[in-house]
C-alpha positions, 0 to 999 in steps of 0.5 A: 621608747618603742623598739624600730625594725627594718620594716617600720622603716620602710624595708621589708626583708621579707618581701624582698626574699618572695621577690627574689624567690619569685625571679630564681625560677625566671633567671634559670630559664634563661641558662646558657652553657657558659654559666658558672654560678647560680642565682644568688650569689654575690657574683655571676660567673660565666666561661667564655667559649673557647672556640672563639678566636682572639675574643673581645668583650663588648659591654653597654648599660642603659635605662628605659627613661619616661616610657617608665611613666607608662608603665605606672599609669597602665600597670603593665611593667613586663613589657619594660623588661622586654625594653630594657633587654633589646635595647642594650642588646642592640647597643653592643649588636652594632659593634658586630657582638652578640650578648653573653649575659645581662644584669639588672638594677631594679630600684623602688620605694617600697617593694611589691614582689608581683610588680617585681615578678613582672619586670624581671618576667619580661627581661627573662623572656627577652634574653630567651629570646636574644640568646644570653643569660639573665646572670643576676641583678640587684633590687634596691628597696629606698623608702621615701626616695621614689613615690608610691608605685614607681621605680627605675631599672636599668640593665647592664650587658656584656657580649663577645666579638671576635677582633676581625669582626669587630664593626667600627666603622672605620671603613666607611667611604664615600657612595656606601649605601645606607640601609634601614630596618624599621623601628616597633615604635618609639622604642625607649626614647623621646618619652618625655615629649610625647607624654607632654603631647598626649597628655598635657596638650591632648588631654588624654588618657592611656586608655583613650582610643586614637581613630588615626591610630586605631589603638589607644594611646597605651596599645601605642606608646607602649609597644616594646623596643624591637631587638634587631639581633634575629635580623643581623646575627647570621650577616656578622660573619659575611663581612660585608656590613661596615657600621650599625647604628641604633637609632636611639634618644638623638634620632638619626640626627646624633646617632648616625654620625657616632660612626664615620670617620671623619671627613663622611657625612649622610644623606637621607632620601625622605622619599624612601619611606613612610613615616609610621603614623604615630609620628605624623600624629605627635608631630601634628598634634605638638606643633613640632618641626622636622629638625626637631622631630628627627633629634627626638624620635626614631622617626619609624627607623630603628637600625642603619646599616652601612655597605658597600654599594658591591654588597648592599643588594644581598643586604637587602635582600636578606633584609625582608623590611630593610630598604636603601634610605641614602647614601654616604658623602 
């Protein structure tokens, strides 16, 4: 009998190592003080700031879902690490934290160093971007669990708040103004239903153009998930912002209530804003209803903010492309 290897079983270590080899130089790019240890390691290490007062660790994990799909078809994967990145750092940014650190889990059937280079390209671009350090990750190779060319990745971060600045919500009242800033696209939601427009009722293709667009399907699905930390990080110490939500896989339908109290509901004012054209257009070409599409899709509004009517003015101002989408009842 023939003697096996890990190769011959689908792993190969060497590839893995050129990965890893591939994405040091990445992860160091993104560097903070606060970082401890070195890539590498069997754990990431990172000092707090000491200057912070009474400090509160704030931690999400989160994937990119179907908007993978895109990514396979199109061979473009770094925008998927940009994705993944913004939209965990805009999970904890609602509860007042800026992001300290983020890890990743990279999954596939067999490994590809370049494709893995890619992912990790975006991610390390996106926490230069967002302030916080790529402390490390993990690459998974398991053959025969994924189909040839695909993978899965999913990102975990961690960020620091002061107590006092948590945002909770819990002041929320009646007559507070909603303010929205608007979304890049569809983000990382609702993949799965406008994948089934475009291509299986549609019957396109990634690269096909769209006239009502003006970009192909790809240029449109594949814009990636705007992070929001830029905008809001200078307003978190006014004070003066009561709840965030990030408006992700449930709309403003689901998300929005994850943050009042009880007893307070929303109200929007569909007249305060166009809908993105995208919107109109999968929605027309699926037959879709409103409901369904505001549970769906973002519907072109990627934050809202809740203030007080005393402070929403400065809000908005200092918010270029925010604007009052409703009110608190």
């Amino acid at each position: 009998m023939a003697e096996l290897d890990y190769r011959q079983s689908g792993v190969d270590i060497d590839a893995g190592n050129e990965a890893v080899r591939r994405i040091k130089t990445l992860a160091r790019g993104t560097y903070t003080p606060g970082v401890v240890s070195g890539v590498g390691s069997f754990g990431g290490l990172f000092a707090l700031d000491p200057s912070v007062p009474d400090p509160v660790l704030v931690a999400s994990a989160d994937g990119v879902g179907t908007k993978l799909k895109l990514a396979f078809m199109t061979g473009v994967h770094d925008t998927i690490g940009v994705d993944l990145v913004n939209h965990c750092v805009n999970d904890i940014l609602v509860q007042g934290a800026r992001p300290l650190f983020f890890l990743d889990y990279l999954a596939t059937g067999r490994l590809s160093p370049h494709v893995a280079e890619q992912i990790v390209r975006g991610m390390a671009a996106a926490c230069s971007a967002n302030g916080c350090a790529l402390l490390g990750g993990e690459t998974a190779e398991m053959p025969g669990f994924y189909q040839p060319g695909e993978y899965d990745v999913a990102g975990f971060i961690v960020g620091l708040v002061s107590r006092s600045r948590i945002i909770d919500g819990r002041g929320i009242a009646a007559g507070d103004v909603l303010i929205a800033l608007p979304s890049s696209g569809l983000h990382t939601n609702g993949y799965s239903l406008a994948r089934r427009i475009v291509f299986d009722v549609l019957g396109l293709r990634a690269d096909s153009h769209v006239p009502e667009l003006g970009e192909t399907v790809a240029e449109a699905l594949m814009r990636p998930h705007r992070s929001y930390l830029p905008d809001i990080a200078p307003l978190l110490d006014r004070g003066s912002i009561k709840g965030m939500a990030h408006i992700t896989g449930g709309g403003i339908t689901e998300n929005l209530p994850r943050i009042l109290p009880e007893g307070r509901h929303f109200s929007l004012d569909r007249k305060s804003w166009t809908v993105p054209p995208l919107f109109t257009w999968l929605q027309r070409a699926g037959g879709i209803d409103d409901e369904e599409m505001f549970r769906a899709l973002n519907m072109g509004v990627g934050l809202l903010i809740v203030a007080s009517p005393s402070d929403a003015s400065s809000l908005l101002s200092a918010l270029p492309d925010s604007w009052a989408i409703g009110t608190i009842r």
